[in-house]
N, C-alpha and C positions, 0 to 999 in steps of 0.2 A: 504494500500500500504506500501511494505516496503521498507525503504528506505539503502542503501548500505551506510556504513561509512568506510570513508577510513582515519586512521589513520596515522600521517605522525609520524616518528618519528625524534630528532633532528639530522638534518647535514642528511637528507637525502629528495633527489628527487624525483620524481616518476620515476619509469624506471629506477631507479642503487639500487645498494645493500647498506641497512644498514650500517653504517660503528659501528663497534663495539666498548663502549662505556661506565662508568661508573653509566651515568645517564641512561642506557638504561636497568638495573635490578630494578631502580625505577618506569618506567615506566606502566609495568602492574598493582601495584600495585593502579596507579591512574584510570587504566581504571578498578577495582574490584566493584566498588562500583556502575560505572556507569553502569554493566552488571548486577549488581544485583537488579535496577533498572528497567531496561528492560524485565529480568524475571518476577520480580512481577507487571510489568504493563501487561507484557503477560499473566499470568497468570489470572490477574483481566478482561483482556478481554476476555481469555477465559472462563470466569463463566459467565461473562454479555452475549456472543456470547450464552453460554449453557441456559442460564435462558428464552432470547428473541426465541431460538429455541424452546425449550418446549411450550411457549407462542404462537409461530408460528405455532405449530404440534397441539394445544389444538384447538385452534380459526379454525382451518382446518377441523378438526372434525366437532366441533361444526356447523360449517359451512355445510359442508356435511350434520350434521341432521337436518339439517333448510330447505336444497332443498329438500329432503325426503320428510317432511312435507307437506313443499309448494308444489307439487309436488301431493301428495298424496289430498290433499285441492282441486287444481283445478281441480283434474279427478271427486271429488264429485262434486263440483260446474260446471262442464261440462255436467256432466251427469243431474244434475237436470234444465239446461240451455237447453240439447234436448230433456228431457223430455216435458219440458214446452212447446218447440217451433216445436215439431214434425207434429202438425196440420199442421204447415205451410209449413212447408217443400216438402209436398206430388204435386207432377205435377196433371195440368188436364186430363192426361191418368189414373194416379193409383184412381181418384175419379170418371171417367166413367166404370171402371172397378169392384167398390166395389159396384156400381150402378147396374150394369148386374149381379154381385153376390149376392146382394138384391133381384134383381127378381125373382133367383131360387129357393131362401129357402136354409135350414140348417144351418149347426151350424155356417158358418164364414158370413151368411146374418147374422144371430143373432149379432155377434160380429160389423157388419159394423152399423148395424141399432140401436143397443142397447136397442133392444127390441126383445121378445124371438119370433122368428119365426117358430122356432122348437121343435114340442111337447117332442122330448126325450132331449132336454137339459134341465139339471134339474141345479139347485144352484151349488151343488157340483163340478158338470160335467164343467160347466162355472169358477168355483174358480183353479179346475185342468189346464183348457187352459190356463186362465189368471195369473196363475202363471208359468205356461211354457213360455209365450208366453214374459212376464216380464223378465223370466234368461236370456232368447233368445236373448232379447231386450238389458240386462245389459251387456251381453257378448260381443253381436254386438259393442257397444258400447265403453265398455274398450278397443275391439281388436282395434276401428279405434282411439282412443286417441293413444296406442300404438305407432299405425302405424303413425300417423302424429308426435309424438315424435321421432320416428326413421328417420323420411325425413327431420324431422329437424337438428337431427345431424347428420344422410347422408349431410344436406345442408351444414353445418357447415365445416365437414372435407373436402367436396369439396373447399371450398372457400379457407381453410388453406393448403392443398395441389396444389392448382392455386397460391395461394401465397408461399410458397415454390418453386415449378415449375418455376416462377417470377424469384427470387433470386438465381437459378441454371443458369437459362438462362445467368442472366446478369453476373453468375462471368463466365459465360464460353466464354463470348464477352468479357470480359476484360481481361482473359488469354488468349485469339486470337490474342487480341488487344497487347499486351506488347510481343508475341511472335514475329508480323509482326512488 
């Protein structure tokens, strides 16, 4: 904050004129020193203000590649938290249904039974689904992290925009108010 100084000089009021004066070409000479005081304090704060700024634009950065990180971390650790828990996941619809596709045979009995049901699935042929079937699954996967990332800060800018909206409201009640 800065602060206004108001210089009086001798034999004079606020609100009338100077009166003209021999000690009043002495004057400035006494406030020389204190301005050049003021300069190099200003000056000193602004190196400290530039130093703490750099520090502030660094640590921001830095910061930034920490969420990256983290970020990057929990979509692995998510993903190996559904991999782990996908058995469980499944309703008793989609296990009476892998049940009726057991009975018929072929290749996705094979895959539900994990046992070859089907004379032409060979190793190969089962390493080809099973890594289809894997992308499929990692893709699946990242897209709905994605998406719960984005609902989340959809949720966010909702909340921050109700709270602005708030704040709109109430200066317009109180520019109502000081009208009436």
């Amino acid at each position: 904050m800065i602060k206004q100084v108001v210089v009086r000089q001798p034999g004079h009021r606020l609100g009338t004129r100077p009166r003209a004066s021999a000690s009043d070409a002495l004057e400035p000479q006494f406030l020389e020193p204190d301005k050049q005081k003021m300069i190099e304090k200003i000056v000193k704060l602004q190196k400290l203000n530039a130093r703490k700024n750099e520090k502030l634009d660094f640590c921001q950065e830095h910061i930034s590649q920490l969420v990256e990180e983290i970020q990057k971390k929990t979509r692995i650790i998510q993903m190996y938290a559904m991999r782990d828990h996908a058995g469980g996941l499944t309703s008793e619809a989609m296990e009476l249904n892998k049940i009726a596709i057991a009975k018929k045979g072929g290749i996705m009995a094979s895959i539900n039974k994990q046992q070859s049901k089907d004379e032409s699935l060979s190793l190969k042929l089962s390493l080809k689904i099973n890594n289809q079937l894997q992308g499929l699954f990692e893709d699946t996967l990242l897209k709905n992290i994605t998406l719960k990332e984005n609902m989340d800060t959809l949720g966010q800018e909702i909340q921050r925009m109700s709270a602005e909206n708030a704040a709109l409201r109430d200066q317009i009640s109180q520019r109502e108010t000081k009208v009436t």
